[in-house]
N, C-alpha and C positions, 0 to 999 in steps of 0.2 A: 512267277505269276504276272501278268497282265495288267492294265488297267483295270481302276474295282470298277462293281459294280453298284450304281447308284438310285436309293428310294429317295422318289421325292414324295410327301408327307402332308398332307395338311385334308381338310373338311371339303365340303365340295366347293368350288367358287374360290380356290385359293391359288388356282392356275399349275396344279398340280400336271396336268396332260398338254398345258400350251408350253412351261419351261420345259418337261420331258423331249418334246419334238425339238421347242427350239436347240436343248444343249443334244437330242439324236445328229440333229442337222448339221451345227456346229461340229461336233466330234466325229461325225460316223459310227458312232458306237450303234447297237441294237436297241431297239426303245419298244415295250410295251406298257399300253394304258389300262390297267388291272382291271378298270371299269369292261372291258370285253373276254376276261376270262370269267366275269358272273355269272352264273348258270342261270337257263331262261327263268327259273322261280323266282329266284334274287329280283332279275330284273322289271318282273311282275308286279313282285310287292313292293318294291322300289317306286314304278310308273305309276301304284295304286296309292300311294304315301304312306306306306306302311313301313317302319322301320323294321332293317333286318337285326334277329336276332347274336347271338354268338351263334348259336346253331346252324345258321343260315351261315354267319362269315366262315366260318371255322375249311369248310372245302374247299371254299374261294380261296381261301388264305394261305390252302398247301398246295392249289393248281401257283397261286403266285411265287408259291416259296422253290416249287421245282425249276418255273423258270429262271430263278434266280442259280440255282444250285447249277443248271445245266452251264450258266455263261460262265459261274466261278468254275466249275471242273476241267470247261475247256481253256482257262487259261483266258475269255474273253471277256470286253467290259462289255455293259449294256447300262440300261437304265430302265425303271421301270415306276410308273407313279400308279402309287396306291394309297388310298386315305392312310391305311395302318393308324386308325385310331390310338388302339390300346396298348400297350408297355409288350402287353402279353402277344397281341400280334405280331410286332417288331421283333420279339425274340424269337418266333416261330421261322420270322423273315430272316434273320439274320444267323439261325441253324443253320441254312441256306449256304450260307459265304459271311464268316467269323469276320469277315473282311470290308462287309455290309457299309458304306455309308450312307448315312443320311440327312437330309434336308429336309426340314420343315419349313412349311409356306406359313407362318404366322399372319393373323389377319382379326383384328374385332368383326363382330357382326354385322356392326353398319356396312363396312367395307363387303362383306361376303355378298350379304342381303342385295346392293347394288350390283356385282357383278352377275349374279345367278338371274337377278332381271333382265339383263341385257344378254342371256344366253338362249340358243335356241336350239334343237335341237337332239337335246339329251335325255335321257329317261329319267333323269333323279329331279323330283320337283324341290322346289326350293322351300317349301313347309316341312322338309325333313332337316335341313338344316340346326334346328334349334336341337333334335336328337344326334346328329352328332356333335355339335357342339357339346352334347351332356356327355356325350360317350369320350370323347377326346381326353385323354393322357398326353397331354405337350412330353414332350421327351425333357429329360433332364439331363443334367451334365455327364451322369456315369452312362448316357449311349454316346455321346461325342457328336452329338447331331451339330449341325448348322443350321442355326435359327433364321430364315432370310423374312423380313417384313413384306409385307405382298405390295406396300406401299409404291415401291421402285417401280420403272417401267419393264418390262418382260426381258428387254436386251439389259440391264443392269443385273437384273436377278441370275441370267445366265455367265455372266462375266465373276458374280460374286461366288456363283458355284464352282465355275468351272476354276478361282484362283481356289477355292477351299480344297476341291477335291485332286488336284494335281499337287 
């Protein structure tokens, strides 16, 4: 097997698709940002501030888990950032490639709250924020995750990953 492949993890605002590209760039590996496998409905109700249900994630959650499943089958790394709120999602994700690491982008709200201000461009308004903050399962020790605080600047965060995951 390959290099694994790598979820990075956290709520919106926690730089979950800026380390993806930066460690894509760095490594060469494949990177998708799970935010564009959403189906236009998700992203509706998303741009409408309406929290999506499990209902809603549950499709998303297995377009993401295929992609995971095709780089682990071929033997290739990738990476892939997706909220993966819940315990339940991550296991779905990690059906995928038993092999699954993950990083979560740890972050209080204040911190979140500031950077979703200063973003532009994206569909998810930042009044959704507080619902997944309720939705959010932090990973605990039995996934083996890596906790990274969002505190660090974006090139530390990928240096802390990339000594964790090699």
């Amino acid at each position: 097997m390959g290099e694994p492949v790598v979820l990075i993890m956290g709520v919106s605002g926690s730089g979950k698709s800026t380390i993806g590209r930066m460690l894509a760039k760095r490594t060469g590996w494949g990177f998708v940002d799970a935010d564009m496998l959403h189906p236009p409905e998700n992203i509706r109700k998303m741009q409408a501030g309406i929290p999506l249900s499990d209902d809603d994630r549950w499709p998303w959650l297995r377009d993401v888990a295929k992609w995971i499943e095709e780089r682990h089958k071929a033997g290739e790394p990738g990476i892939v950032a997706c909220s993966a709120l819940r315990r339940a999602y991550r296991e779905l994700l990690r059906s995928a490639d038993p092999g699954l690491r993950i990083v979560y982008l740890e972050g209080d709200r204040e911190q979140l709250v500031r950077r979703l201000k200063r973003r532009f461009g994206h569909f998810f308004p930042s009044i959704l924020l507080d619902s997944q903050l309720h939705t959010l399962e932090p990973p605990d020790s039995s996934e083996g995750a890596i906790t990274v605080h969002i505190g660090r600047t974006p090139a530390e965060t990928v240096e802390l990953v990339l000594a964790a995951v090699r």
